[in-house]
C-alpha positions as CSV (number, residue, x, y, z in Angstrom):
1,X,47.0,10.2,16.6
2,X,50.0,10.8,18.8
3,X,50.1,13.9,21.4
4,X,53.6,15.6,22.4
5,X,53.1,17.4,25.6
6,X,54.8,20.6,25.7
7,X,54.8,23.3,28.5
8,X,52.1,24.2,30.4
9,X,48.9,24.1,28.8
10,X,50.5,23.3,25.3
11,X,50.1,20.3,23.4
12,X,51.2,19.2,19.6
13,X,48.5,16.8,18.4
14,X,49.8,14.8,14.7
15,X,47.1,13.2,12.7
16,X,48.5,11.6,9.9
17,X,50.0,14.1,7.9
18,X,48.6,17.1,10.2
19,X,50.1,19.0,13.3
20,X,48.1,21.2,15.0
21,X,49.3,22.9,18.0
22,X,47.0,23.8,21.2
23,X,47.6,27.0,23.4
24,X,51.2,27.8,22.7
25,X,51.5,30.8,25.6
26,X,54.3,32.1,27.1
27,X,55.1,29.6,29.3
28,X,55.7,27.0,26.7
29,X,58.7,26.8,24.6
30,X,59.2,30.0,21.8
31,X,59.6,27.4,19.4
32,X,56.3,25.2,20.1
33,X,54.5,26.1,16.5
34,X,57.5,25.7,14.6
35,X,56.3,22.7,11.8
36,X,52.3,23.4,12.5
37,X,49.4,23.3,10.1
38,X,47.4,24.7,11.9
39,X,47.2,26.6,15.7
40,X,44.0,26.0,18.4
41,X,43.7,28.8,21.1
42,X,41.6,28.5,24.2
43,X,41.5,32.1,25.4
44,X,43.2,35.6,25.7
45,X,45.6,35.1,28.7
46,X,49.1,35.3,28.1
47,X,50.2,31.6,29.6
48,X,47.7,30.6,26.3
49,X,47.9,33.0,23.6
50,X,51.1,35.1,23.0
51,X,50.7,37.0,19.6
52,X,54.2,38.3,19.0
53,X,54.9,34.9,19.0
54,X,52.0,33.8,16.5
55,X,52.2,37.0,14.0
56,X,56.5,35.7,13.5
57,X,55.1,31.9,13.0
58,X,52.6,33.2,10.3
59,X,55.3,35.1,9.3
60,X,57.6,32.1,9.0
61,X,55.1,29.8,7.8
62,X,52.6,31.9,5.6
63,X,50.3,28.6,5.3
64,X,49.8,28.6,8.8
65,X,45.9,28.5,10.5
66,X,44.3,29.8,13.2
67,X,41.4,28.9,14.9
68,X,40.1,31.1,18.4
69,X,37.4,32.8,20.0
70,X,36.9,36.6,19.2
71,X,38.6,38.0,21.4
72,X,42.0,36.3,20.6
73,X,40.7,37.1,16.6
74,X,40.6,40.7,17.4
75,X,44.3,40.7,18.7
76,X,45.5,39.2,15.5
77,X,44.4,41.8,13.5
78,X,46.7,42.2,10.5
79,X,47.1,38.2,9.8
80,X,43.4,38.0,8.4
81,X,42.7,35.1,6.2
82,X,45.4,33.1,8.3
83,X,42.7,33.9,11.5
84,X,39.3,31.8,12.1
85,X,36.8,32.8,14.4
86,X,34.8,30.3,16.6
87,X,32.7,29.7,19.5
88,X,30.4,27.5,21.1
89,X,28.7,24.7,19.0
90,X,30.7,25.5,15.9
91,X,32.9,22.5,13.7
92,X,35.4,22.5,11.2
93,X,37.6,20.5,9.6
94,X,41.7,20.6,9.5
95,X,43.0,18.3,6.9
96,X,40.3,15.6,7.5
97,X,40.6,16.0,11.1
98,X,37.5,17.2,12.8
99,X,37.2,19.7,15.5
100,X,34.4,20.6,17.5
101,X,33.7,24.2,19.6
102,X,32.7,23.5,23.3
103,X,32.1,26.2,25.9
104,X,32.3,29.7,26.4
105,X,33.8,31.1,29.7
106,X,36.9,31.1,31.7
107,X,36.1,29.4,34.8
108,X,35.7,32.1,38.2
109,X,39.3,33.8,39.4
110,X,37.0,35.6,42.0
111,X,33.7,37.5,41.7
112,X,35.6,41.1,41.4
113,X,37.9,40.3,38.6
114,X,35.7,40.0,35.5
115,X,35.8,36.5,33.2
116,X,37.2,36.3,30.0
117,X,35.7,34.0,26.6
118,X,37.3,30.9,27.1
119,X,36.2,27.6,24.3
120,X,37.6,24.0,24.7
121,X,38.4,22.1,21.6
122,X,37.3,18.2,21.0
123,X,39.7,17.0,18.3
124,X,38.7,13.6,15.8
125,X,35.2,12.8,18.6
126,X,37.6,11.9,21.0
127,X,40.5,14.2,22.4
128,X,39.2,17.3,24.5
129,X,41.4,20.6,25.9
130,X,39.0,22.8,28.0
131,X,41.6,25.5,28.1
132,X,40.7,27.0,31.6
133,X,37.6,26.0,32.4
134,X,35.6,22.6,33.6
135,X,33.6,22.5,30.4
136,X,32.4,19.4,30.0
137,X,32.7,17.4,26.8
138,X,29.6,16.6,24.6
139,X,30.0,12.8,25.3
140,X,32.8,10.6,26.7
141,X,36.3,11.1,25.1
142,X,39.1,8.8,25.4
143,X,41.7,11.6,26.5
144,X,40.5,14.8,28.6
145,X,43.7,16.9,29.0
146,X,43.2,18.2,32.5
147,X,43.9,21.2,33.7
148,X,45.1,20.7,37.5
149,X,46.4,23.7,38.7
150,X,45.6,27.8,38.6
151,X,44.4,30.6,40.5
152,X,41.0,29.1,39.7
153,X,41.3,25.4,40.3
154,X,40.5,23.6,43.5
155,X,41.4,19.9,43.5
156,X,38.1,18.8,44.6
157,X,36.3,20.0,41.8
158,X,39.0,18.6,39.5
159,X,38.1,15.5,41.2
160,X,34.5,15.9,40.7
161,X,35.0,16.9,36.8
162,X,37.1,14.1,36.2
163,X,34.4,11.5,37.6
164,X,31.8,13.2,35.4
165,X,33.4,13.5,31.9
166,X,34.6,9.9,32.5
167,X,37.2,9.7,29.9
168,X,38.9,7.1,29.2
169,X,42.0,8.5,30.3
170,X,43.3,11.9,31.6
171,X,46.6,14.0,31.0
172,X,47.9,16.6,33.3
173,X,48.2,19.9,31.4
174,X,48.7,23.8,33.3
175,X,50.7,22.6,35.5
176,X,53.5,25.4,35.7
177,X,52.1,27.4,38.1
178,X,52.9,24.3,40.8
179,X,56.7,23.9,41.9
180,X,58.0,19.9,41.4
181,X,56.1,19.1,45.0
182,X,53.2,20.5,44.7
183,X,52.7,18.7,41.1
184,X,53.7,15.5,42.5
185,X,51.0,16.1,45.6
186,X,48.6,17.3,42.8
187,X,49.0,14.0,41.3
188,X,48.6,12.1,43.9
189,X,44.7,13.1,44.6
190,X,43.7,13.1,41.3
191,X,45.6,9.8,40.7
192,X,45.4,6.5,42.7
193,X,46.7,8.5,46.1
194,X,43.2,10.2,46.2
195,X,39.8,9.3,46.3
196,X,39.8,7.7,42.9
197,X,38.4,9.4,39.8
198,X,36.9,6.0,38.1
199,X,39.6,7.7,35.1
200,X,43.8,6.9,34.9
201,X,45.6,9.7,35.4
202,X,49.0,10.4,33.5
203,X,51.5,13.4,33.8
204,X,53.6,13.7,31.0
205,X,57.0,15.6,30.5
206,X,57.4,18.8,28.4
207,X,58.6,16.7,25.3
208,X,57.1,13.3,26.0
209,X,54.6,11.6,23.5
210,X,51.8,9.3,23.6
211,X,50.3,7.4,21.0
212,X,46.8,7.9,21.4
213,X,45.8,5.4,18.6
């Protein structure tokens, strides 16, 4: 399994002879699904999901898949077949790589602006993307992409969900709302400048890879 991160939240994921593509929103490159079996979206927001960009990929690529919550489904009306809907405790299969559904809302802006479905996806048992939440996965993973930065995140908590999900190791993801400073302090505290996680802590490049074995 090898990971390519790509902006923001967005990661390409190839298993053997399968690339799936996680949250490809507007703040990740136009081109991000371009080669994709199959697409994985956390949630409705627009630095996830951007369907004028999905409905010209399916267009493009008229084998393309897509896996979501309902909400995201209901956008993508038009595409049917090409669309899946999931949600919490559900499991399929891409290609002989298994997914499982974890999770089910966005984690709190504020009390007065109402929460949106939100589902993390654990990929082969052992890769997890929360999307925007602290969902926790349903054992310990070897890679927890980690959201670090957002109108709902404080770095404490990160801290805290980091120590309990003990993965093996965690990547930065949604990190484009921070300027160059504020992701290099942000990596500091959850890295081996803070108070310590008990997890190594990596922040990859838009366009850097990892062999995850």
């Amino acid at each position: 399994m090898r990971l390519t991160k790509l902006g923001h939240a967005c990661v390409r994921i190839e298993h053997g002879d399968t690339t799936v593509v996680i949250d490809p929103g507007l703040f990740t490159e136009a081109d991000a699904v371009r080669g994709a079996d199959a697409v994985l979206i956390t949630h409705e927001h627009m630095d996830h999901f951007a369907e004028d960009r999905l409905r010209a990929a399916v267009a493009e690529n008229p084998a393309l898949r897509i896996w979501t919550n309902r909400a995201v489904a209901e956008q993508l009306t038009g595409i049917g077949a090409h669309v899946r809907t999931v949600g919490e405790g559900d499991a399929f299969d891409i290609d002989g790589l298994g997914v499982s559904v974890h999770g089910e809302w966005h984690a709190v802006i504020h009390p007065d602006i109402p929460r949106v479905g939100n589902i993390g996806f654990l990929l082969d048992g052992r890769l997890f993307h929360p999307g925007d939440a602290l969902t926790l996965p349903p054992h310990r993973v070897d890679t927890l992409l980690l959201p670090i930065a957002g109108p709902w995140a404080k770095v404490s908590e990160l801290i805290d969900y980091t120590r309990e999900a003990g993965a093996g190791r965690a990547l930065a993801i949604h990190e484009a709302v921070l300027s160059e400073v504020g992701q290099m302090v942000h990596g500091r505290l959850l890295g081996e400048g803070g108070p310590g996680t008990g997890t190594p802590f990596t922040q990859l490049k838009a366009g850097e890879q990892l062999d995850l074995g």
